[in-house]
Phi, psi and omega in degrees: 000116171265156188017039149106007164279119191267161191248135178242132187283178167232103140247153184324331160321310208135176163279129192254192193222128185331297219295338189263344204277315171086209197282159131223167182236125235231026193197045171240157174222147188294321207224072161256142174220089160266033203263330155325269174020269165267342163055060175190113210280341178303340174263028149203137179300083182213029187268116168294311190270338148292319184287320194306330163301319169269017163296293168342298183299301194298308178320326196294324185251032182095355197276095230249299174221143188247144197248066166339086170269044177266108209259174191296172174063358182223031188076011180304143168218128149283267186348317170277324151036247172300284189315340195262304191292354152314293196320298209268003165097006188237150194285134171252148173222102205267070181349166139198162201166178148226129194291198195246193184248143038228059163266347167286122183328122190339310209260036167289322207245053167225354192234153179269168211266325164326330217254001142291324184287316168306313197304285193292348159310295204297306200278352163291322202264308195243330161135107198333114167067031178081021182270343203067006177283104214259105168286151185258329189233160185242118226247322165189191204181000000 
């Protein structure tokens, strides 16, 4: 609580409360696809019914939330998301950012910086591609 205030995070989930947050693991990511990229299938991540198994295991084991860094350009789904933070029973904390090149999306290096920063205002304020799915932290940049 800062000054008798309790602070409420937005998770994918819903908003929690700190008190609500448990262990976390503060650098994961559910969903990654860098495999354009690396022009390697091996770099991407999208088997859903494994990370929800392994979701299961960390709550079993105390593990309360986890912290999405999949940043724009790098496969990020709110939706699989969501389903996986439903499936395992655990608070998502959703990113937005950009990772470094060559990972940035083509139309980062046409836009002026004002016009990122509003962009990531839109997935902080209203909510990541129009999901309403809200990021809490700019995971990089």
């Amino acid at each position: 609580m800062e000054g008798g205030v309790e602070m409420s995070i937005t998770a994918i989930n819903g908003n929690i409360t700190g008190d609500k947050l448990g262990r976390t693991y503060i650098h994961e990511h559910l969903r990654i696809d860098l495999s354009g990229q690396k022009n390697d299938s091996d770099a991407r991540f999208d088997d859903e019914e494994a990370v929800i198994e392994e979701m299961k295991i960390l709550k079993n084991k105390g593990i309360e939330t986890i912290v999405d860094v999949t940043n724009r350009g790098m496969g990020r789904d709110t939706e699989v998301m969501r389903r996986i933070a439903d499936a395992a029973g655990m608070n998502v904390i959703a990113s937005t950012g950009f990772y470094k090149e060559p990972y940035l999306p083509s139309y980062v290096y046409t836009m002026e910086v004002d016009d990122i920063v509003k962009l990531l205002l839109v997935d902080i304020r209203e909510g990541i591609d129009g999901s309403g799915i809200k990021a809490h932290v700019i995971g990089e940049l």
